[in-house]
N, C-alpha and C positions, 0 to 999 in steps of 0.2 A: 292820802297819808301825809299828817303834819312833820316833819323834820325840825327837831334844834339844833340853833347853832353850830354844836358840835358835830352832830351828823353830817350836815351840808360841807363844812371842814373835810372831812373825812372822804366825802364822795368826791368833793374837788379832785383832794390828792391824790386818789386812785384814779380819776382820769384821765390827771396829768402824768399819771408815773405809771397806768396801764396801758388806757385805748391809743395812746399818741406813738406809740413803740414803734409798729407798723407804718402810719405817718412818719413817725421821721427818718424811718428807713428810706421812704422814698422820694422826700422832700428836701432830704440834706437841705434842713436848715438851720440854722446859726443861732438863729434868734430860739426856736424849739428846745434847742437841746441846752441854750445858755439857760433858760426858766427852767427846764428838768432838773441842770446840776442846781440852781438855785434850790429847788423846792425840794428835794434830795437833803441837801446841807442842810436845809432847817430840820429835815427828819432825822438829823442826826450818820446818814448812810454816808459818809464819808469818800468812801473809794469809789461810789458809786458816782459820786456829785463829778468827782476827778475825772470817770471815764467819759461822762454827760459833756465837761468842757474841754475834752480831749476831741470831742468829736464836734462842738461847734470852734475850734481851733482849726482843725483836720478842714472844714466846710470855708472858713473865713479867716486867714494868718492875722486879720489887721481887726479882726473884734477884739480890742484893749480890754473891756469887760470882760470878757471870758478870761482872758491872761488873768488878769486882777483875781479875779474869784476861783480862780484854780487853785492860787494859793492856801485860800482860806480854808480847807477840809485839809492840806498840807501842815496849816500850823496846829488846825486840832490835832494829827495825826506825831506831833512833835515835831516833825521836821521843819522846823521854822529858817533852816539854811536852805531849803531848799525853795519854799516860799516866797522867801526875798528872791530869786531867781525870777519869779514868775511876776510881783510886783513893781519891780524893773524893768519890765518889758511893756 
């Protein structure tokens, strides 16, 4: 079965945002859950991307990227004062 581009797209995202769930429950890892809230925030899931860098936060205080990129589904969400909290850090 051939796939285009856009399918292969499609299959990525679901198995970054489905089969890895499990995984990162028991890997607590940092890096996992900073690419889930990444690939989240491009799909537009906003609160979802925040709880993905809530929990590579939760795993690593000192991963700065995840700080940085918390904010950013924050200023979609308006909260841009709140944002600036998390780009500060």
């Amino acid at each position: 079965m051939k796939m285009g581009k856009c399918g292969e797209k499609h299959d990525i995202t679901l198995f970054l945002l489905g089969s890895t769930d499990a995984t990162l429950d028991n890997q607590q890892d940092s890096k996992d859950w900073y690419n889930k809230g990444i690939t989240l925030g491009k799909l537009g899931k906003s609160d979802e991307a925040i709880t993905a860098f809530d929990n590579a936060i939760d795993v690593n205080p000192q991963y700065s990227l995840a700080w940085y990129y918390r904010g950013v589904p924050l200023k979609k969400l308006g909260k841009s004062a709140e944002a600036q909290k998390y780009w500060a850090k």
